[in-house]
C-alpha positions in Angstrom: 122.0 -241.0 -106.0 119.9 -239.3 -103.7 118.4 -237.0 -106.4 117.6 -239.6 -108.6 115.4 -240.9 -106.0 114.3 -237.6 -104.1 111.4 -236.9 -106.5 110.0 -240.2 -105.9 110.5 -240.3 -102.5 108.9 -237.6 -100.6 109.7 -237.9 -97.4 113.9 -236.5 -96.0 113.7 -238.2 -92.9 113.2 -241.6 -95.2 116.2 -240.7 -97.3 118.4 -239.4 -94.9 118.0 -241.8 -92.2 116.4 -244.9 -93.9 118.9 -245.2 -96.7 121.9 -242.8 -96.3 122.6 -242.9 -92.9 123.0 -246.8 -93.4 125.5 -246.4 -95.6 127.9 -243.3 -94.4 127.9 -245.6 -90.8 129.2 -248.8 -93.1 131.8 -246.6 -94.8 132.4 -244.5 -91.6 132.7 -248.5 -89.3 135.5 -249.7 -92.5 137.4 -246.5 -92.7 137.3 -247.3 -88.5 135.6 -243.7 -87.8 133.3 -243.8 -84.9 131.4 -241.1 -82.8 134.0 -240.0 -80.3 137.7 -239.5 -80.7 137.6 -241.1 -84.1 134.4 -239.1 -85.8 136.8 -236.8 -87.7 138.5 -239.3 -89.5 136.0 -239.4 -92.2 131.8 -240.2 -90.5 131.8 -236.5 -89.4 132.2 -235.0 -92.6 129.8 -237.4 -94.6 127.0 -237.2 -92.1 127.0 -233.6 -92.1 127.8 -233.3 -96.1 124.6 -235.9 -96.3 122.7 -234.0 -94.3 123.1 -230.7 -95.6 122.6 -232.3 -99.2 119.4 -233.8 -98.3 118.1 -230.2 -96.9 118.7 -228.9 -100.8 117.4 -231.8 -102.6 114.1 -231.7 -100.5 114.0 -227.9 -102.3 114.3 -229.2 -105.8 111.6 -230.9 -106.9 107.8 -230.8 -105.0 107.6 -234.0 -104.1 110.8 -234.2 -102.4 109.8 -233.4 -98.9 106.5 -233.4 -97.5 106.2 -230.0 -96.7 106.4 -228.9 -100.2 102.4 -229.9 -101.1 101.6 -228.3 -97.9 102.9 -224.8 -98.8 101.1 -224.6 -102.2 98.0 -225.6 -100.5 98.4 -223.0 -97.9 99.3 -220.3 -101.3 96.5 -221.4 -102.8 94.2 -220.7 -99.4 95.7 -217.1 -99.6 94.3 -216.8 -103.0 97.6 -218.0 -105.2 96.9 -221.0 -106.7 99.7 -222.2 -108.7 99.4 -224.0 -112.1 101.3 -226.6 -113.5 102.3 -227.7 -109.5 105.1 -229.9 -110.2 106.6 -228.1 -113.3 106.2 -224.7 -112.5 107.8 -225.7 -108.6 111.0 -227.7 -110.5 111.7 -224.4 -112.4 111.8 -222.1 -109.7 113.5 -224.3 -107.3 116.2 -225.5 -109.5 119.1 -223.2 -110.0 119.3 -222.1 -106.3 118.8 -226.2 -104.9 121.3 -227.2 -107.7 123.5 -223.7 -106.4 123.0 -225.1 -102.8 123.8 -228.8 -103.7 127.5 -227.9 -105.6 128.8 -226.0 -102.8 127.8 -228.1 -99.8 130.2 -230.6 -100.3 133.1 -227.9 -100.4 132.0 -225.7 -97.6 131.5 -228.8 -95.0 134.4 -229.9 -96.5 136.6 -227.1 -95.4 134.5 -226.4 -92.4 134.5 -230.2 -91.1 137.6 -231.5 -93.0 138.2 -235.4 -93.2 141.6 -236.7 -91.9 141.1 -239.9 -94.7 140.9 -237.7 -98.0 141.4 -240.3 -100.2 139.4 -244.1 -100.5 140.7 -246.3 -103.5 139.0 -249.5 -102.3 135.4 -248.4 -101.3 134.8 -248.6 -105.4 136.4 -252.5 -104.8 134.5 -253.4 -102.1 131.3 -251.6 -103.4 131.5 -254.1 -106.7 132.1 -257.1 -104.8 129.1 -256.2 -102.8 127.1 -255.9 -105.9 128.5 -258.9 -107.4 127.4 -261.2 -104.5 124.4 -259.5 -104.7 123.3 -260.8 -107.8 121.0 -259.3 -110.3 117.9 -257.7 -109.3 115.2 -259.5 -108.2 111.7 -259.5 -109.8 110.3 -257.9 -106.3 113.4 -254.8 -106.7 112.1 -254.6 -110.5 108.6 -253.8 -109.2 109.8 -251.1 -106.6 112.0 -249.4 -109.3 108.7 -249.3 -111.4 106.1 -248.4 -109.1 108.0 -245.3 -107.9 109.1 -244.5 -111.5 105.2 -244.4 -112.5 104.3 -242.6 -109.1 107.0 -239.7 -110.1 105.5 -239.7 -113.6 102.1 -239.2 -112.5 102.8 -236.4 -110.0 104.7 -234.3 -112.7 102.4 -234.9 -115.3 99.2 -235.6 -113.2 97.2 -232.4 -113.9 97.2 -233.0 -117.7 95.1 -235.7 -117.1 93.3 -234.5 -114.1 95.0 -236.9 -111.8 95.7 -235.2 -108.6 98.5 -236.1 -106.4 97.2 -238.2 -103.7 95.7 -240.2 -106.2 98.8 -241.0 -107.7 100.3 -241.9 -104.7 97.5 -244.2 -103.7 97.9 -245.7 -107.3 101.7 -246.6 -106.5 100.8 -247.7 -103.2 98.1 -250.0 -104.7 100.5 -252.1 -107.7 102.8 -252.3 -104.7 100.6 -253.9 -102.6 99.3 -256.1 -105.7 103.0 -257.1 -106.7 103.5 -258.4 -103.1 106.1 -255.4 -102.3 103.9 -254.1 -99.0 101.5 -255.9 -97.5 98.6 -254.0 -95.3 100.3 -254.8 -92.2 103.6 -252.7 -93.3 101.1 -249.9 -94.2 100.0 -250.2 -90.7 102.9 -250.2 -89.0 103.9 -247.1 -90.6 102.6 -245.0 -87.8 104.6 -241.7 -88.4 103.0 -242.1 -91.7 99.5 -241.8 -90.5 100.4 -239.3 -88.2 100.7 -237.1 -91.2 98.1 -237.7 -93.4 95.7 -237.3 -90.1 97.3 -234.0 -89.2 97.7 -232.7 -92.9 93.6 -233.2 -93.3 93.4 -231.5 -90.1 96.0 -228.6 -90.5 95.0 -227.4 -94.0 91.0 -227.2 -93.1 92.1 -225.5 -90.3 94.0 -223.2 -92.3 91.4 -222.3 -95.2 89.0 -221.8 -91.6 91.5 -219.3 -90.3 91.3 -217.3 -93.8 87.6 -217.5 -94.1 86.9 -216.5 -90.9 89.4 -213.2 -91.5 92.1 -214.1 -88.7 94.9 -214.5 -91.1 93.7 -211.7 -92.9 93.5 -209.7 -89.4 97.2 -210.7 -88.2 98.7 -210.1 -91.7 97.4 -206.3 -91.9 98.4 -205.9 -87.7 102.2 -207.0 -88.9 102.0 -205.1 -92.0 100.8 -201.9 -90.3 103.9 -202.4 -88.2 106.3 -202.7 -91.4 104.6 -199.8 -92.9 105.3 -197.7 -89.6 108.9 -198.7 -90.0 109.5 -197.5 -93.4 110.4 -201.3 -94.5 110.7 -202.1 -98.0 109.3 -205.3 -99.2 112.9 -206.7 -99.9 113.7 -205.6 -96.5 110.0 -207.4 -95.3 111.4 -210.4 -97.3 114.7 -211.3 -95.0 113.4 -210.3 -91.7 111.0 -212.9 -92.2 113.2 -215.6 -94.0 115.5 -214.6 -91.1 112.6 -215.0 -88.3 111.7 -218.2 -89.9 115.3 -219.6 -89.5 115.4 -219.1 -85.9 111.9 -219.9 -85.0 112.6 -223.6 -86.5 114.5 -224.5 -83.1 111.2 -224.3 -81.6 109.7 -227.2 -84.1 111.1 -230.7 -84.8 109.2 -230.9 -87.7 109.7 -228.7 -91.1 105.6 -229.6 -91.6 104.9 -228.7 -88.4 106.4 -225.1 -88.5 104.9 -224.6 -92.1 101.8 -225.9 -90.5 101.8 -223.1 -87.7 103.1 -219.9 -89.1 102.9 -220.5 -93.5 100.0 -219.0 -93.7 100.6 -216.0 -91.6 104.2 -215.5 -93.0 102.9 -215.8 -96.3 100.0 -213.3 -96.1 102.5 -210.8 -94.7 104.9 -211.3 -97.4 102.1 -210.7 -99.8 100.6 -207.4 -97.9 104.7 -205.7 -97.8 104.3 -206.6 -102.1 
């Protein structure tokens, strides 16, 4: 469920936590697992499973994390534009996310195994749920639309030379018409903000650094380094990827660490071939 929604929804942290995490505690409360002595029983394994998932799905298509736009930006900076964004991104991150996304589910469930391994009545309660639910409402309709067009527009955008933020702000807007959001939920969506203020920022910043050579200068410092060391560019690759890994305990933001070091770890990638 969460891929169908991922590529209209470009955010992790509003998956993960804003809809999923919802849901695993509900199951987690009726199958009476709690943090503590009774985690194990089955909340440990789902909120780990869910959150390992949500890592691979934010790979798969561009607009499934935010980060994503960021690092073709900061190609494109280094001179490596990429054509065809959404497309050409789907292609190349598909086989390894849809790799990544079969085996989680194993692997946490061996490594974090769940005491209750078997639960014949969620499906019950789940339809009973849906039944009192009735059927959608003409406001749900809307939302279903809205970020059906949206995800249309950003894969097929640059045919008509529609870029992404303007299909976003095109979804935003019929929301806002349809009576979905109103400008005070637009407002109160601070962390929001915080983003679009700081990607504006970061990514002038960045095309600065490069025009003013101090990318350029740091990239052919750490490749000089490389070169001395007889490194390969395979070899270049997975120090790096390796690097990056461990560096992202020092960030609590996957935009904010591709913010601070893409560019550099990009160039350097490029100079080893």
């Amino acid at each position: 469920s969460e891929g169908i929604l991922s590529p209209s929804m470009p955010s992790s942290t509003a998956r993960c936590g804003g809809i999923y995490l919802p849901i695993i505690v509900s199951l987690a409360k009726q199958a009476g697992s709690l943090p503590g002595k009774t985690a194990n029983k089955l909340g440990a394994f789902l909120a780990q499973a869910q959150l390992q998932t949500t890592a691979h799905l934010s790979s798969i298509s561009l607009t499934g994390a935010a980060q994503n736009t960021l690092g073709l930006v900061l190609a494109a900076n280094l001179g490596h534009p990429v054509a065809n964004p959404w497309i050409t991104w789907f292609k190349a991150g598909l086989v390894p996310g849809l790799a990544g996304l079969a085996l989680t589910p194993y692997i946490v469930y061996k490594l974090n195994p769940p005491e209750i391994k078997d639960t014949p009545d969620a499906p019950k309660v789940a339809a009973k749920k849906i039944e009192e639910m009735g059927p959608m409402k003409k406001i749900e309709w809307m939302v279903a639309g809205t970020m059906l067009l949206t995800m249309l527009l950003w894969i097929f955008g640059d045919k008509i030379g529609m870029a992404g933020a303007t299909a976003a702000m095109v979804g935003i807007t019929l929301q806002m018409l349809g009576g979905v959001l109103t400008w005070q939920d637009l407002l109160n969506e601070k962390g929001a903000w915080d983003t679009l203020i700081w990607f504006a920022v970061l990514v002038a910043m960045s095309a600065q650094l490069k025009e003013f050579g101090l990318i350029g200068a740091l990239s052919a410092k750490v490749n000089a380094g490389l070169t001395a060391m007889n490194l390969g560019w395979p070899a270049v690759f997975i120090s790096l990827h390796v690097a990056y890994f461990l560096l992202h305990y020092l960030f609590a933001s996957q935009t904010a660490q591709l913010a601070a070091l893409g560019s550099a770890f990009l160039a350097t990638m490029i100079g080893a071939g």
